[in-house]
PyMOL Python script that loads the backbone (N, CA, C, O; Angstrom):
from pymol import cmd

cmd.read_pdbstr("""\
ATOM      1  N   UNK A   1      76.588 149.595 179.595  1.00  0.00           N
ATOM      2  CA  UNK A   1      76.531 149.161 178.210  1.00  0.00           C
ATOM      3  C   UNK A   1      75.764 150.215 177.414  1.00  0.00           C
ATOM      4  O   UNK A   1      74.727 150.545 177.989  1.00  0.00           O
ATOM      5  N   UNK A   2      76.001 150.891 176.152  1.00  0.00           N
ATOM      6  CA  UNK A   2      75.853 151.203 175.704  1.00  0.00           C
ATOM      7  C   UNK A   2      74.684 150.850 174.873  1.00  0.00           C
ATOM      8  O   UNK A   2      74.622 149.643 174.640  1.00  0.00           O
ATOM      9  N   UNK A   3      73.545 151.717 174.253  1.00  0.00           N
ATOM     10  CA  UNK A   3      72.611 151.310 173.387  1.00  0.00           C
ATOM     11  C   UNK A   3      72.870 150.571 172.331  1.00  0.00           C
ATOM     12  O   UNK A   3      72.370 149.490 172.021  1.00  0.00           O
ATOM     13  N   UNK A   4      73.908 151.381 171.627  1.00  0.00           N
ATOM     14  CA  UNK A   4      74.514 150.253 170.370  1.00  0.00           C
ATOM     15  C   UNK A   4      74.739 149.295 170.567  1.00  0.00           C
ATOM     16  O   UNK A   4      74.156 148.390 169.969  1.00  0.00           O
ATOM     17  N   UNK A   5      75.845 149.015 171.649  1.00  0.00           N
ATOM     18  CA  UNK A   5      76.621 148.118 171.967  1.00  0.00           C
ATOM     19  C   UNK A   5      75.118 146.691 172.817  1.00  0.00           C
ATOM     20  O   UNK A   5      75.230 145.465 172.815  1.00  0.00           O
ATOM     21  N   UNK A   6      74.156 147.368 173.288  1.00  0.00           N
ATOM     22  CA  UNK A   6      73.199 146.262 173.748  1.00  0.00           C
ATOM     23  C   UNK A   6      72.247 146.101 172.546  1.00  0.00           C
ATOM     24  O   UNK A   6      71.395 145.215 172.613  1.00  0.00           O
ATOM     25  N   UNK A   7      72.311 146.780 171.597  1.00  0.00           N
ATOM     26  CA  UNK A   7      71.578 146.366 170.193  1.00  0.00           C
ATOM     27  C   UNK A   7      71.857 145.275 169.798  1.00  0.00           C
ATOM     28  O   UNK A   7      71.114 144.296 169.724  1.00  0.00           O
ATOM     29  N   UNK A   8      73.630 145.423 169.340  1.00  0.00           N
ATOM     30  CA  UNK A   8      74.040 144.249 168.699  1.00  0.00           C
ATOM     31  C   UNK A   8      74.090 143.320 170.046  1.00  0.00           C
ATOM     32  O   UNK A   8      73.151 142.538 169.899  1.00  0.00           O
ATOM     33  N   UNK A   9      74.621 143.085 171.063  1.00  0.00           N
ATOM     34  CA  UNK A   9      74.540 141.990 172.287  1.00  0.00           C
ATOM     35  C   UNK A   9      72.735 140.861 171.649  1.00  0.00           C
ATOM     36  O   UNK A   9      72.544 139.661 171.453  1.00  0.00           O
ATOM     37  N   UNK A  10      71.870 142.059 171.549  1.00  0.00           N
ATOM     38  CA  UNK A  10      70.904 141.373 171.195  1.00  0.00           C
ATOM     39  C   UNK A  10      70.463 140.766 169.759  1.00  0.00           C
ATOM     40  O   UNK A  10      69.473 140.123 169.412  1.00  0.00           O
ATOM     41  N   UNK A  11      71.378 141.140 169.204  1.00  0.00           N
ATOM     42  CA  UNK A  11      71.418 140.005 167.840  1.00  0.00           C
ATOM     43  C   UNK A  11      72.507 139.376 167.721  1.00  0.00           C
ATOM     44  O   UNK A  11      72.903 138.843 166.685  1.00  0.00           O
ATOM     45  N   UNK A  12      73.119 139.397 168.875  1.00  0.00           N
ATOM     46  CA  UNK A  12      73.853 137.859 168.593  1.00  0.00           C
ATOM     47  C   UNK A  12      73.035 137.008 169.550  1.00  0.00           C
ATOM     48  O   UNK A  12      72.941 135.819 169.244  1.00  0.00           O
ATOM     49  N   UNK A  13      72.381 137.449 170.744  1.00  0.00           N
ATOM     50  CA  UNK A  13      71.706 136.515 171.490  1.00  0.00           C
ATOM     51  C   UNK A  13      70.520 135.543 170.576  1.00  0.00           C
ATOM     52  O   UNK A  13      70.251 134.343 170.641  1.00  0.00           O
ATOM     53  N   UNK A  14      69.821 136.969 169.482  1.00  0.00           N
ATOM     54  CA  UNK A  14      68.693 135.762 168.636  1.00  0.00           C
ATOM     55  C   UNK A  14      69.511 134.843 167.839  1.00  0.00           C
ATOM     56  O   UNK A  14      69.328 133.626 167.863  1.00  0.00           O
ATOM     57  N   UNK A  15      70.483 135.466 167.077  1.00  0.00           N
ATOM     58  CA  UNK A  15      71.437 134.566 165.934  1.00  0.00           C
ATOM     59  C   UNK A  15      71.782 133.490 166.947  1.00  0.00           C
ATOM     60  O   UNK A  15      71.417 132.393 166.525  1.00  0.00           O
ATOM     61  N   UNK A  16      72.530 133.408 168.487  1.00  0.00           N
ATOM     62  CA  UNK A  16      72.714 132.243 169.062  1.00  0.00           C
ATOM     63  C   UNK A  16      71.316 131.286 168.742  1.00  0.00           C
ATOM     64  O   UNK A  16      71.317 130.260 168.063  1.00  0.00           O
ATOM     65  N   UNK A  17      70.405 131.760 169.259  1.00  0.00           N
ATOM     66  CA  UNK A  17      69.183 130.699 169.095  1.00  0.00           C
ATOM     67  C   UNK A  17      68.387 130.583 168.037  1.00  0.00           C
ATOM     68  O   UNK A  17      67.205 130.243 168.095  1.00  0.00           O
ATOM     69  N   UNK A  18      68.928 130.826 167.154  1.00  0.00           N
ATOM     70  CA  UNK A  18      68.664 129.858 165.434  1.00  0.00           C
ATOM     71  C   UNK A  18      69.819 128.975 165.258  1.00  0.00           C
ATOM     72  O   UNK A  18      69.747 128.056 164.443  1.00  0.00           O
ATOM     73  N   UNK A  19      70.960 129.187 166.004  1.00  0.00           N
ATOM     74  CA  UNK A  19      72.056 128.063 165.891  1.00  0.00           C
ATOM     75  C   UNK A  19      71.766 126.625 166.707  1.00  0.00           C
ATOM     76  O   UNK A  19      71.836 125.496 166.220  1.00  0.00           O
ATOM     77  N   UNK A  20      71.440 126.968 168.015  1.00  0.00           N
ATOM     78  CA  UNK A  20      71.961 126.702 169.130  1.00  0.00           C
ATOM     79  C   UNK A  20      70.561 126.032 169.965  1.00  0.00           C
ATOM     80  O   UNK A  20      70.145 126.675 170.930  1.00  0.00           O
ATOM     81  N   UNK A  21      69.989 124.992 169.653  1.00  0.00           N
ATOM     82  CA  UNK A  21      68.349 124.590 170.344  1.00  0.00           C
ATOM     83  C   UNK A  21      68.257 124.534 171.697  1.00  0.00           C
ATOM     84  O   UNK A  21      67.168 124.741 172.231  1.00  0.00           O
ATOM     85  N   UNK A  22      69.402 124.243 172.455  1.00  0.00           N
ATOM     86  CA  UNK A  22      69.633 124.225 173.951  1.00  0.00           C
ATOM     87  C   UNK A  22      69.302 125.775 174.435  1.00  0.00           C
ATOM     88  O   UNK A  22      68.735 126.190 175.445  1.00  0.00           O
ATOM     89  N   UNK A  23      69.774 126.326 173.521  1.00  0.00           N
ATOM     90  CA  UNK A  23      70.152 127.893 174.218  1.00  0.00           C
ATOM     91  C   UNK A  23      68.694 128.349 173.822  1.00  0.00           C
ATOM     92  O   UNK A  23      68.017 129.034 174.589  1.00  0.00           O
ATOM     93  N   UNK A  24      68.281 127.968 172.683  1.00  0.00           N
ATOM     94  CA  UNK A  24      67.071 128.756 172.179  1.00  0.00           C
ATOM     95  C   UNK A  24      65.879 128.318 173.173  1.00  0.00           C
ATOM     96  O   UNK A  24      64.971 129.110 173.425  1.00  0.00           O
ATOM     97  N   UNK A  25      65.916 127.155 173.672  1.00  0.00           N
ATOM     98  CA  UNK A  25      64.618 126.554 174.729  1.00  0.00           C
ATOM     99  C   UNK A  25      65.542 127.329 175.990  1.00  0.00           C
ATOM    100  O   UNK A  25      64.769 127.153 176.932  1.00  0.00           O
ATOM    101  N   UNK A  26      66.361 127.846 176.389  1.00  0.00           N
ATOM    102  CA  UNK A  26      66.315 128.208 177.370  1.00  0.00           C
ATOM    103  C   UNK A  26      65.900 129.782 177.269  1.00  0.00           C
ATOM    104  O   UNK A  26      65.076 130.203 178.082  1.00  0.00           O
ATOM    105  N   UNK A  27      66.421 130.615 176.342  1.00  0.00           N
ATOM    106  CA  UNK A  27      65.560 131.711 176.336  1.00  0.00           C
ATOM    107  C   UNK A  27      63.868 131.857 176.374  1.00  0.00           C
ATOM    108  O   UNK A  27      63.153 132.680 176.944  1.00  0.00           O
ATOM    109  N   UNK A  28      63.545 130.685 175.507  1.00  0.00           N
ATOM    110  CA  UNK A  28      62.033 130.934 175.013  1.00  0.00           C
ATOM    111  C   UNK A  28      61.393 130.278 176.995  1.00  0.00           C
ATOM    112  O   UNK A  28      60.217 130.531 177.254  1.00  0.00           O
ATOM    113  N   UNK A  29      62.161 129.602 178.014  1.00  0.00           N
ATOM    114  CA  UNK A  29      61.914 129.370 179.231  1.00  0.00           C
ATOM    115  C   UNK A  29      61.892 130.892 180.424  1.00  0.00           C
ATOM    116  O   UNK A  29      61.060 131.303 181.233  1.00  0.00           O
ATOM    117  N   UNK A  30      63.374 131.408 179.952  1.00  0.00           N
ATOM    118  CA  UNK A  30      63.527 132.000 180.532  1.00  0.00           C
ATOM    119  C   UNK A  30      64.319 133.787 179.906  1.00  0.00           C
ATOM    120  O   UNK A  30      65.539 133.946 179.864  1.00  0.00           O
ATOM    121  N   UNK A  31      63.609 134.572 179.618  1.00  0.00           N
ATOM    122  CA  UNK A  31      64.406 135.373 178.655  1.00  0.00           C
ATOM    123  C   UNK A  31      65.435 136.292 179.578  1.00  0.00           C
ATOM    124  O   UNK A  31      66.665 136.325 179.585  1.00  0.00           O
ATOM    125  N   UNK A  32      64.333 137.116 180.448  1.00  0.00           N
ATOM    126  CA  UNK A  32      65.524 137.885 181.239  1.00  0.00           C
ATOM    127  C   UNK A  32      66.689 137.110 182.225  1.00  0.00           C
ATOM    128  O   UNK A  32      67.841 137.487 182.440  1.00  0.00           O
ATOM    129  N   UNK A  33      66.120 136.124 182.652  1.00  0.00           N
ATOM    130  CA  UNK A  33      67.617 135.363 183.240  1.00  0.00           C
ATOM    131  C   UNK A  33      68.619 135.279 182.296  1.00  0.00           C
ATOM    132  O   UNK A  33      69.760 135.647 182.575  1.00  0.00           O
ATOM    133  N   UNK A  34      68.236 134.699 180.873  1.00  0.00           N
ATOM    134  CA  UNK A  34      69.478 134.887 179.645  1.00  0.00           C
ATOM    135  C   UNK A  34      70.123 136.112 179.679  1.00  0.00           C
ATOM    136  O   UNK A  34      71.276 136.316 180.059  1.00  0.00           O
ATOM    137  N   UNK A  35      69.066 137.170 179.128  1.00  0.00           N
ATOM    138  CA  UNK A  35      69.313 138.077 178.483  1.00  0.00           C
ATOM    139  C   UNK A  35      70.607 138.876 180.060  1.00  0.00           C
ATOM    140  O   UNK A  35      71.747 139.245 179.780  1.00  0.00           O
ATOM    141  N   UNK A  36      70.262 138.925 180.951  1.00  0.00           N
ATOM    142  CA  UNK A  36      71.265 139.184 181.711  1.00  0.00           C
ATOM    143  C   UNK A  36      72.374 138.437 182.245  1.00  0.00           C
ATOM    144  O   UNK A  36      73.136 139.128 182.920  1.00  0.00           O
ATOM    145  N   UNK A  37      72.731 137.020 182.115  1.00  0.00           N
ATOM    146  CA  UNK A  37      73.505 136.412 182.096  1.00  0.00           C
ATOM    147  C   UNK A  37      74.127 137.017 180.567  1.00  0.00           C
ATOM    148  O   UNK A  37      75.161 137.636 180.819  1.00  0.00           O
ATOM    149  N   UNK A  38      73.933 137.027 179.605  1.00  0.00           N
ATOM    150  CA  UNK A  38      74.948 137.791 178.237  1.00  0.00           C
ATOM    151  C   UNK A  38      75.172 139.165 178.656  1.00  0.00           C
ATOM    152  O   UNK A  38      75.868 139.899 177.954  1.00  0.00           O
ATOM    153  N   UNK A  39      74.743 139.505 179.540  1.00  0.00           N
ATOM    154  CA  UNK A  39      75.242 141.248 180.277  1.00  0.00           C
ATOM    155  C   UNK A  39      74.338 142.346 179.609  1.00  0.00           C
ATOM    156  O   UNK A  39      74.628 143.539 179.703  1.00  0.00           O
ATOM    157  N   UNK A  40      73.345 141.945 179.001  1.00  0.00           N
ATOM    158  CA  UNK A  40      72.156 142.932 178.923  1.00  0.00           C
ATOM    159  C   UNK A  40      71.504 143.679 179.789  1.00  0.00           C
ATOM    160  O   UNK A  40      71.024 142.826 180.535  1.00  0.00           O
ATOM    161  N   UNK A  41      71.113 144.875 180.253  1.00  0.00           N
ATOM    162  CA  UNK A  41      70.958 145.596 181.222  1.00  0.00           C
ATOM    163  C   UNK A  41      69.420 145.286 180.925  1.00  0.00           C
ATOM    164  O   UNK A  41      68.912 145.657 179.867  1.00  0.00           O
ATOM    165  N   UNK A  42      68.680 144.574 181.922  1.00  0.00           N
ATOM    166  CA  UNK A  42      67.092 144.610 181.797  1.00  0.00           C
ATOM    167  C   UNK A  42      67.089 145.252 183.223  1.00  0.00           C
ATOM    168  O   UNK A  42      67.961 145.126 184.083  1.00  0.00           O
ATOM    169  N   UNK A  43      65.785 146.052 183.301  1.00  0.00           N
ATOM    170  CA  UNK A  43      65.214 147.277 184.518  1.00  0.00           C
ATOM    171  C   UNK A  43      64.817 145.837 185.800  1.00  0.00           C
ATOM    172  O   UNK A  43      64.338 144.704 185.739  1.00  0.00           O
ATOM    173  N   UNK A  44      65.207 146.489 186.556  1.00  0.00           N
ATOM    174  CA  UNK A  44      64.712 145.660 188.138  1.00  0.00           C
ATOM    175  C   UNK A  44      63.144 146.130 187.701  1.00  0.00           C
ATOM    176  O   UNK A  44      62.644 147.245 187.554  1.00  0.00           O
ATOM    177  N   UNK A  45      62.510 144.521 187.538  1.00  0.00           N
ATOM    178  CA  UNK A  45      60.789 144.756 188.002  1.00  0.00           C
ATOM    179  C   UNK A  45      60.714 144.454 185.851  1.00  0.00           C
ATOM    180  O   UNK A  45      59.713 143.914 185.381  1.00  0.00           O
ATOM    181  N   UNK A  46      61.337 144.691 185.354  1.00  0.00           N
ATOM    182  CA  UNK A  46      60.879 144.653 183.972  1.00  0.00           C
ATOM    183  C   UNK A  46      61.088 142.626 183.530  1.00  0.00           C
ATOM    184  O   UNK A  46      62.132 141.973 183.554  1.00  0.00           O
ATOM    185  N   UNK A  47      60.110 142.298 183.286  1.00  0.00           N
ATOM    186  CA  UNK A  47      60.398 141.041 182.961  1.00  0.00           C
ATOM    187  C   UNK A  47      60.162 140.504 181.463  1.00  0.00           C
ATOM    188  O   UNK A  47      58.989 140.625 181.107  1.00  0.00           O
ATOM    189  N   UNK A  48      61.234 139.798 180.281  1.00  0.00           N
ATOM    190  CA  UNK A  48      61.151 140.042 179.065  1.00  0.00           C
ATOM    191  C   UNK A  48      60.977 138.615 178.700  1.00  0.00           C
ATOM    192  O   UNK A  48      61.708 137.750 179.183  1.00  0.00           O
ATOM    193  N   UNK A  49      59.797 138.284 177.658  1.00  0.00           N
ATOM    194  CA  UNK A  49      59.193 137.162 176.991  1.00  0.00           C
ATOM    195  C   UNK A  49      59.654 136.761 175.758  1.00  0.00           C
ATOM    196  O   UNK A  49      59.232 137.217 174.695  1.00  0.00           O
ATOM    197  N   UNK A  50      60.735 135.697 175.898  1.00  0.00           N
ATOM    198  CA  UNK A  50      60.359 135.163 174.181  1.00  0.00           C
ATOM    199  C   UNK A  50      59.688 134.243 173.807  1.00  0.00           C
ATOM    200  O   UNK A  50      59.562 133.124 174.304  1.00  0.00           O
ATOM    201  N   UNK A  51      59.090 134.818 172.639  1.00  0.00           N
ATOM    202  CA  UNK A  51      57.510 133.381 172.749  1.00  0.00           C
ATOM    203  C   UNK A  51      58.364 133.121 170.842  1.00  0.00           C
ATOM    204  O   UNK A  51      59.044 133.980 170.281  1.00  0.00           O
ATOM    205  N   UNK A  52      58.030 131.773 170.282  1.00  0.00           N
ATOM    206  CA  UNK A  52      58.152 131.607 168.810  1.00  0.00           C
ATOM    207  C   UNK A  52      57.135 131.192 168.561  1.00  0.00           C
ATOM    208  O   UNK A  52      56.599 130.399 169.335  1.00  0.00           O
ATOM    209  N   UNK A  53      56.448 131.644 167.238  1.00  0.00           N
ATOM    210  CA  UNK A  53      55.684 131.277 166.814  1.00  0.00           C
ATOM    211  C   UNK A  53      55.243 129.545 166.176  1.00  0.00           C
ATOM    212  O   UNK A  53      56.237 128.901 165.840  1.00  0.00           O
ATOM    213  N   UNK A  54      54.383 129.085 166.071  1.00  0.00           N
ATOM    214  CA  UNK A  54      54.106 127.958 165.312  1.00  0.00           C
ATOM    215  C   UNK A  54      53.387 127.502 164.322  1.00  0.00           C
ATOM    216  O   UNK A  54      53.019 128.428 163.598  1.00  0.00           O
ATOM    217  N   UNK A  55      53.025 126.464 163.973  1.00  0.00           N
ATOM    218  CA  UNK A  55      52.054 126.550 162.816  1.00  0.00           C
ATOM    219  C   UNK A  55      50.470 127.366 163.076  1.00  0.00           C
ATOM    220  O   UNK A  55      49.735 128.043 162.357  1.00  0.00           O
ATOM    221  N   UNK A  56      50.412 126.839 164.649  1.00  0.00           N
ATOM    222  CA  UNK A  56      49.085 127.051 165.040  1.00  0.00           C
ATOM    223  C   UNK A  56      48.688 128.312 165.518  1.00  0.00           C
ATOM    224  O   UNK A  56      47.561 128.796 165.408  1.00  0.00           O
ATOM    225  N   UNK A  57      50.228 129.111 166.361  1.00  0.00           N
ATOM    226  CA  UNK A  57      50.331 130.031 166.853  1.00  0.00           C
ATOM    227  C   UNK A  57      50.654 131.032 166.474  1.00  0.00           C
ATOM    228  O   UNK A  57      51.709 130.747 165.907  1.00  0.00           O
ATOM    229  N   UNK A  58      50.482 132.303 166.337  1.00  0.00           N
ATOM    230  CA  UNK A  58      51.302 133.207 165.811  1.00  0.00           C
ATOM    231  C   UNK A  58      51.044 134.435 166.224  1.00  0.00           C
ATOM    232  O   UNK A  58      49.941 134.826 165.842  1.00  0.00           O
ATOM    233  N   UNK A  59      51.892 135.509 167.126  1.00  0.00           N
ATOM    234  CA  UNK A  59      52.507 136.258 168.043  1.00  0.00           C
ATOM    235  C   UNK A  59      51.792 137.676 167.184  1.00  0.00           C
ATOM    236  O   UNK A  59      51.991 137.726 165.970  1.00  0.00           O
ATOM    237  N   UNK A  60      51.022 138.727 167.804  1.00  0.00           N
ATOM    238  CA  UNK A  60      51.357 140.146 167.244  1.00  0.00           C
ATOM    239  C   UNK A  60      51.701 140.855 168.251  1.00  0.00           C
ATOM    240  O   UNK A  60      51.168 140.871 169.360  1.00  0.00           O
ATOM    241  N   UNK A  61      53.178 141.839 167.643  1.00  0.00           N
ATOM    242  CA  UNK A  61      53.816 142.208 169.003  1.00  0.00           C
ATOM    243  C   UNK A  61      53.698 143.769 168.789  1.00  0.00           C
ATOM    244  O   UNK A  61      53.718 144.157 167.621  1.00  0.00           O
ATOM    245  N   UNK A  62      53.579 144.680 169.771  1.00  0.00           N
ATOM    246  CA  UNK A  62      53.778 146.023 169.759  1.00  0.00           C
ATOM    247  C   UNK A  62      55.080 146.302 169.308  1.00  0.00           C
ATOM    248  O   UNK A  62      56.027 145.867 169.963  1.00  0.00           O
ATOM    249  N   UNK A  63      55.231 146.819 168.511  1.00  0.00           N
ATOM    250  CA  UNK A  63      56.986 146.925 168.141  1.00  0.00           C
ATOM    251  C   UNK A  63      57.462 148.868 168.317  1.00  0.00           C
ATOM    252  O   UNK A  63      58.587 149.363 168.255  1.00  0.00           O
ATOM    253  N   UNK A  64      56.046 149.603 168.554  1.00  0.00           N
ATOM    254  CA  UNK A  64      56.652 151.121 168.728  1.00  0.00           C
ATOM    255  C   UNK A  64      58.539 150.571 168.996  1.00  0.00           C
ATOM    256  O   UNK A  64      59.363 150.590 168.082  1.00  0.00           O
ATOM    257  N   UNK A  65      58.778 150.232 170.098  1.00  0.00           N
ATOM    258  CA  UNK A  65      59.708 150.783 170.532  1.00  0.00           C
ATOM    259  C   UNK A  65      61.210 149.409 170.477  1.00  0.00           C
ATOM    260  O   UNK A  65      62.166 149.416 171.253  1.00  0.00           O
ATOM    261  N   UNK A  66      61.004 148.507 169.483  1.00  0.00           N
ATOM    262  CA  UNK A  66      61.470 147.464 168.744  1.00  0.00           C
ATOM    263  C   UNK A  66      63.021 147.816 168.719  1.00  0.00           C
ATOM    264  O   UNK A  66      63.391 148.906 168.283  1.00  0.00           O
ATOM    265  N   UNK A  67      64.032 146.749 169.254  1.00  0.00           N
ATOM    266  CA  UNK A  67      65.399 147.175 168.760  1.00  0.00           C
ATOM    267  C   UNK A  67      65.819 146.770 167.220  1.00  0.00           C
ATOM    268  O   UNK A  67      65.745 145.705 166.607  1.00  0.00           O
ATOM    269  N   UNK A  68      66.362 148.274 166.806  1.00  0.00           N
ATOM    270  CA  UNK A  68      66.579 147.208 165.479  1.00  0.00           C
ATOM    271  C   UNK A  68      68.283 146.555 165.402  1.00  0.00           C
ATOM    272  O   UNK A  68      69.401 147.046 165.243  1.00  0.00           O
ATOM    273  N   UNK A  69      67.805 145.406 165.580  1.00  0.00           N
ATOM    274  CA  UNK A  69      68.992 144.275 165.594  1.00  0.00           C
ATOM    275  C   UNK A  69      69.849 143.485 164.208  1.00  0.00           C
ATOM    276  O   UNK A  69      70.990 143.024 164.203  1.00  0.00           O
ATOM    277  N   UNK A  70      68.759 143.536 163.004  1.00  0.00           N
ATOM    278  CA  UNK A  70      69.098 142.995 161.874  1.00  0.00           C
ATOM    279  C   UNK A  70      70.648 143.519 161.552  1.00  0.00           C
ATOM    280  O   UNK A  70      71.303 142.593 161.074  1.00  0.00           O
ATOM    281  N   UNK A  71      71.339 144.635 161.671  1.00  0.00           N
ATOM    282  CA  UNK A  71      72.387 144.836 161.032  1.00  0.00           C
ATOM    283  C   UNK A  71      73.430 144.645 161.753  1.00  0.00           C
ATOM    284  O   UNK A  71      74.609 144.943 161.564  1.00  0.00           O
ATOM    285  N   UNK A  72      72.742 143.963 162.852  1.00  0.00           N
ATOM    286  CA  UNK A  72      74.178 143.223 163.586  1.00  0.00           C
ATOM    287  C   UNK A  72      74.356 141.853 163.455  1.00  0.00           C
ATOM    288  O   UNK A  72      75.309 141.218 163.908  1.00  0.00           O
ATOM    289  N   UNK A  73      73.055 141.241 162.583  1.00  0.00           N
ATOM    290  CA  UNK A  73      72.821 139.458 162.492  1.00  0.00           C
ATOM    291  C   UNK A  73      73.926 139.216 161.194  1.00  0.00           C
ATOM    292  O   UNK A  73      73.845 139.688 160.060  1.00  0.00           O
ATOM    293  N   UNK A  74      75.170 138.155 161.863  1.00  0.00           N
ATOM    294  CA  UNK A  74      75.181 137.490 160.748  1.00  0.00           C
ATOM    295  C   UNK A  74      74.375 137.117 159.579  1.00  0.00           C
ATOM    296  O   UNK A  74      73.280 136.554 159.600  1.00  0.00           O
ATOM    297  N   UNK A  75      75.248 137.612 158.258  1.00  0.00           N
ATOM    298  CA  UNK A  75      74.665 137.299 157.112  1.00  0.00           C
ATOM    299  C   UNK A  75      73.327 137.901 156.776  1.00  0.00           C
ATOM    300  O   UNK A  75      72.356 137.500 156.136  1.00  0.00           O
ATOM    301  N   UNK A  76      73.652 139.148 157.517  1.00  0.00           N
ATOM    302  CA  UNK A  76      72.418 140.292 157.181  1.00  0.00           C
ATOM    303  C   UNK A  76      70.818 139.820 157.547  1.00  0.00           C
ATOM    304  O   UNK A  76      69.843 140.485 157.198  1.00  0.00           O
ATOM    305  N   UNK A  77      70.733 138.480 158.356  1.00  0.00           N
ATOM    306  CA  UNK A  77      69.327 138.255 158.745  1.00  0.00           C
ATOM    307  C   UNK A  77      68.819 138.955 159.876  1.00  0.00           C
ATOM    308  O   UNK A  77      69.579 139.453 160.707  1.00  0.00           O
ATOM    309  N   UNK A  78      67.148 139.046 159.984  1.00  0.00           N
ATOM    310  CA  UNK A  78      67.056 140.702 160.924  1.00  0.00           C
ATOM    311  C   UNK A  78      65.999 139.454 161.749  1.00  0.00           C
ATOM    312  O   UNK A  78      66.019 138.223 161.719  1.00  0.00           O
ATOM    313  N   UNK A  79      65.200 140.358 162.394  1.00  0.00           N
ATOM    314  CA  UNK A  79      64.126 139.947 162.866  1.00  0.00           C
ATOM    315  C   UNK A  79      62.585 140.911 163.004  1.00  0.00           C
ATOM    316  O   UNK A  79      61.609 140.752 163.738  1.00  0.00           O
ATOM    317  N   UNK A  80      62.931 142.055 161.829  1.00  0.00           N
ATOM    318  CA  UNK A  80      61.814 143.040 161.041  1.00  0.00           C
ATOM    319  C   UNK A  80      60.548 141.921 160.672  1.00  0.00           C
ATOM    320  O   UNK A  80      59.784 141.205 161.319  1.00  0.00           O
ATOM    321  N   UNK A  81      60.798 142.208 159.320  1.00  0.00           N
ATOM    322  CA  UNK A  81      59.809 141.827 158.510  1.00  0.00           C
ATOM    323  C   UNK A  81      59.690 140.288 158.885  1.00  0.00           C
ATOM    324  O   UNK A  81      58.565 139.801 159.000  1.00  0.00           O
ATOM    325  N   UNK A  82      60.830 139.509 159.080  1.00  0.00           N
ATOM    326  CA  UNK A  82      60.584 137.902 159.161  1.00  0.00           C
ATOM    327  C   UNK A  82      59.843 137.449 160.947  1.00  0.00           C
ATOM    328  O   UNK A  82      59.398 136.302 160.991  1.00  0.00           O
ATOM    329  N   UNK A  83      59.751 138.094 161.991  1.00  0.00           N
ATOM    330  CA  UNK A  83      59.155 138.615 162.398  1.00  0.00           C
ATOM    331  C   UNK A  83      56.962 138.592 162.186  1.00  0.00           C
ATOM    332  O   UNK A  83      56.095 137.813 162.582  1.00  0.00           O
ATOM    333  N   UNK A  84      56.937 139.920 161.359  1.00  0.00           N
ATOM    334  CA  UNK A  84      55.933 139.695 160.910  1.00  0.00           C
ATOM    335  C   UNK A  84      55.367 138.628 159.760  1.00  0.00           C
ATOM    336  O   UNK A  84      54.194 138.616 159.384  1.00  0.00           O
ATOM    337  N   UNK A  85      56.248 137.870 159.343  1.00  0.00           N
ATOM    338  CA  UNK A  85      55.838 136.439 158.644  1.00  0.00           C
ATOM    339  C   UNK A  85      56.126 135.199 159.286  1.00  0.00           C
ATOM    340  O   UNK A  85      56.543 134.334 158.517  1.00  0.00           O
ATOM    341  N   UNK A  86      55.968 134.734 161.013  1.00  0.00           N
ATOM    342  CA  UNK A  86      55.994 134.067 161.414  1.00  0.00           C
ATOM    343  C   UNK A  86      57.196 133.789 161.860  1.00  0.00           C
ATOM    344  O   UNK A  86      56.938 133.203 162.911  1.00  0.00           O
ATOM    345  N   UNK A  87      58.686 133.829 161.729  1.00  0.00           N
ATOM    346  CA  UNK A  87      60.090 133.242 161.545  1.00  0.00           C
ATOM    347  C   UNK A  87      60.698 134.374 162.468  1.00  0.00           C
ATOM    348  O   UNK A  87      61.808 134.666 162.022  1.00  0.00           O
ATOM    349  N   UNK A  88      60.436 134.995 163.401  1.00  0.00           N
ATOM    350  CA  UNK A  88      60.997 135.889 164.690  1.00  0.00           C
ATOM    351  C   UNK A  88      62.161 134.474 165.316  1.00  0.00           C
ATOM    352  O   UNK A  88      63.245 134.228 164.787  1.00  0.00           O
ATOM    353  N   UNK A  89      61.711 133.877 166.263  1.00  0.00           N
ATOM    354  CA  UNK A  89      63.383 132.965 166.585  1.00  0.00           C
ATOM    355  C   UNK A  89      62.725 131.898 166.148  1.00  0.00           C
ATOM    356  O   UNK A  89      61.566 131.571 166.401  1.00  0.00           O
ATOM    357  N   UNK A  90      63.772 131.198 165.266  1.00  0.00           N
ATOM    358  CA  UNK A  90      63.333 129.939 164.662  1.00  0.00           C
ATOM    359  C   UNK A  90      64.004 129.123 165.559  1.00  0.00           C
ATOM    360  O   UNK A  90      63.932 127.898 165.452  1.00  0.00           O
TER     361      UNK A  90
END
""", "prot")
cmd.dss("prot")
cmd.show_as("cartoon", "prot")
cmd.util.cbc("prot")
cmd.orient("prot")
């Protein structure tokens, strides 16, 4: 798979889980089992976290090396800036 091609894979995986609450509690359980069941290439030994934020909680993430996914999200929504205002997977 291609970089591009696993860019966008990964914004349809977040756009699935702002649709989809089944799918979204199973990522935020389990990310790399998802993320490679949708055919995402994650490294043997690399293990990947999705945490969402809450009222109480709220995530600061190293992003150096951040995919940028927004211009593959339906209806132009990213996960940049909304992201840093709490709303990363709703």
């Amino acid at each position: 798979m291609t970089k591009e091609s696993q860019d966008k894979k990964l914004g349809q995986i977040i756009a699935k889980a702002w649709e989809d609450a089944v799918y979204k509690q199973r990522l935020l359980k389990d990310a790399t089992k998802v993320l490679k069941e949708e055919g995402v290439t994650v490294p043997e030994g690399l293990e990947i976290k999705a945490v969402e934020n809450t009222e109480k909680v709220s995530y600061m993430v190293d992003r150096r090396d951040a995919v940028p996914v927004a211009r593959h999200l339906p209806g132009g929504r990213g996960i940049g800036p909304e992201a840093a205002t709490g709303k990363g997977i709703r």
